[in-house]
Steps between C-alpha positions, in 0.01 A plus 500: 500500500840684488669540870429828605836574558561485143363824461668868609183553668417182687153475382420125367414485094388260227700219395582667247553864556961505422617632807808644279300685250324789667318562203327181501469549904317832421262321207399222795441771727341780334359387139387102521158452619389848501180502295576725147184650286702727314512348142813664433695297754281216436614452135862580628479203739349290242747547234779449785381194595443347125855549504571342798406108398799304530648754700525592813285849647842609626610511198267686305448758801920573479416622152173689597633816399671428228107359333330818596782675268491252257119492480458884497346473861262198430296756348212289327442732221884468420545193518175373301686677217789343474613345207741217353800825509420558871551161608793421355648817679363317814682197419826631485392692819782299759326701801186289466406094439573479120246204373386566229115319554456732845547804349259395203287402737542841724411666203194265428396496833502831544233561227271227660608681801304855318171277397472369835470799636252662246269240549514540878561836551842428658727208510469492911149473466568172239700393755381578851147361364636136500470570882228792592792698563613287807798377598587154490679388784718160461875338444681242418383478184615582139157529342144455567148440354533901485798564353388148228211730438646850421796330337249286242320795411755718452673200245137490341589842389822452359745599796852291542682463792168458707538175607326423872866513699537849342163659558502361817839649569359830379190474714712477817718794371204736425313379828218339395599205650715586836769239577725616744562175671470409890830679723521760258443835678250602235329203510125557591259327685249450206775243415381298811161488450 
């Protein structure tokens, strides 16, 4: 837990919330853990954290804004049709992360991504199903028979990037699993029982 003095406003955080980076202090505070359904942020989050392995989250969050440009919005549509042209303009993109397997896979995934939601309806309703739309409340982990699960299946169907420390990474963003530890101000009592 960070001293609570850290922070301009005194109120105790994550470990890992940078208490020199508001924008990361605003992520912790008002975007991680709170549960998403709307696909459109969904595969947004998804394609930010495939690019996140190796990486740190403050990392790819600093460049947030420069992917939504970059990826015309994370609009799904969009981005299922890019081709070989449009990611070698991404590659030379120097506001983004520049590997050249993530943003085949972004592409890739992103047209899994589409299926998956076809065949359920939605891709929250894929997703929120591993759990009858509950949250999970745990932390002090890095993955879990839950995050093993979705992260096998969605390998089975040909995503990259999905590994279990990933999906499990994006299950705590999107707030399916809520991990705000113990001494954080947001932390909830769930957590304790």
């Amino acid at each position: 837990m960070n001293d609570k003095m850290q922070y301009p406003d005194h109120k105790p955080r994550c470990f890992w919330a940078n208490p020199k980076n508001p924008r990361y202090i605003k992520y912790h505070d008002e975007e991680w853990g709170v549960p998403v359904h709307d696909d459109k942020l969904l595969f947004e989050m998804l394609i930010l954290e495939s690019f996140q392995a190796g990486l740190s989250w403050e990392c790819v969050l600093n460049k947030q804004e420069a992917f939504r440009s970059a990826f015309d919005g994370f609009d799904l549509d969009t981005v299922c049709g890019y081709d070989e042209n449009k990611m070698e303009v991404l590659r030379q993109d120097e506001g983004i992360i520049r590997n050249r397997l993530k943003i085949k896979a972004a592409v890739n995934n992103a047209r899994i991504f589409k299926e998956i939601a076809a065949e359920y309806g939605s891709f929250a309703a894929y997703l929120w199903g591993y759990t009858d739309n509950q949250v999970v409340y745990e932390n002090d982990k890095v993955s879990s028979p839950l995050s093993d699960a979705i992260s096998k299946d969605l390998q089975r169907r040909g995503m990259k990037f999905v590994g279990t420390t990933i999906i499990y990474a994006y299950l705590q963003a999107v707030g399916v699993i809520y991990s705000h530890e113990e001494g954080c101000y947001l932390c909830r009592q769930q957590m304790k029982q």
